[in-house]
C-alpha positions in Angstrom: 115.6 109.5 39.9 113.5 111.3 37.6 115.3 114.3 35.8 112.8 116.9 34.3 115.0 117.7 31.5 113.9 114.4 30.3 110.5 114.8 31.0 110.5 118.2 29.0 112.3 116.8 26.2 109.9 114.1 25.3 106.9 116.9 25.9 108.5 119.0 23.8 108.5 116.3 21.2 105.0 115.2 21.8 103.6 119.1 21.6 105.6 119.0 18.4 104.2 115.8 16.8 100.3 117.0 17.8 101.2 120.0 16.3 102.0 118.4 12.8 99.0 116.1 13.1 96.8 119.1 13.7 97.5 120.8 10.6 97.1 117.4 8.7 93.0 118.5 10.2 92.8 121.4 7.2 92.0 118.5 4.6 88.7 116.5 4.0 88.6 112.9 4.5 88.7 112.3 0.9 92.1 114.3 0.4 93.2 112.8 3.9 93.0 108.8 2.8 93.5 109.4 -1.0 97.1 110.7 -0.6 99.3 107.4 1.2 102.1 109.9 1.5 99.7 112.4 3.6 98.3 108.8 5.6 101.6 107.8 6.5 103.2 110.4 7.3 100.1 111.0 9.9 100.4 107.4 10.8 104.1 107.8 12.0 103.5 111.5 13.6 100.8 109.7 15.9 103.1 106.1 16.1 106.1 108.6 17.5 103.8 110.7 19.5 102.5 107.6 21.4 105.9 106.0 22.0 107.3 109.6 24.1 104.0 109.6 26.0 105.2 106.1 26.6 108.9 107.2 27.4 107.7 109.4 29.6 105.4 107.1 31.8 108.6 104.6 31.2 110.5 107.4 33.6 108.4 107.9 36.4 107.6 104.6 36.8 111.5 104.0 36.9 112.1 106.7 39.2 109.8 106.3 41.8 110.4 102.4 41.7 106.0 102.6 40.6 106.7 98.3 39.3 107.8 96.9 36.3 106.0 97.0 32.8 106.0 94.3 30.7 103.7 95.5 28.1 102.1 99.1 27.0 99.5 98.9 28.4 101.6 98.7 32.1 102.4 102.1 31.8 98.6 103.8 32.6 97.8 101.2 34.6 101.3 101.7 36.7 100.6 105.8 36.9 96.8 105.4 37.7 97.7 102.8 40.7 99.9 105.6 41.8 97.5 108.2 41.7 99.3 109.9 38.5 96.3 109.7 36.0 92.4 108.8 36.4 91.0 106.1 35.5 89.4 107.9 32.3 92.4 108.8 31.4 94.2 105.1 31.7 91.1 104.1 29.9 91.6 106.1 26.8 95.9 105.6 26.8 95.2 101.7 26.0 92.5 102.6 24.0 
């Protein structure tokens, strides 16, 4: 079963996270790599954004029984079998 307050939650997360990373944009790419604190902080903002885009694949492919997944990269190719996501768009999740 897939419960939307779920679904919203890790969104809400996500928005949040891109949000952060976006601001992180304002500085060059000088400031950007010379300050680790600034690096890593992005680093983990993008790590945690990835992993609740991940969650929420994880759900609906749980609730509507879509297979299992074994790795990451089982998740977009799960939801594009099912007609969730494009191809483009499974292309640039695994990366």
């Amino acid at each position: 079963m897939i419960r939307p307050e779920i679904l919203q939650k890790r969104l809400e997360k996500v928005n949040e996270y891109v949000h952060i990373l976006r601001g992180m944009q304002t500085y060059s790419r000088e400031e950007f790599i010379a300050n680790s604190e600034r690096y890593g902080s992005a680093e983990r903002f993008l790590q945690l954004a990835i992993e609740a885009l991940t969650d929420v694949g994880n759900h609906i492919i749980a609730g509507r029984q879509l297979g299992t997944v074994d790795w990451y990269s089982d998740v977009p190719h799960r939801l594009r079998e099912a007609g969730y996501i494009d191809e483009g768009a499974e292309q640039f999740w695994i990366g």
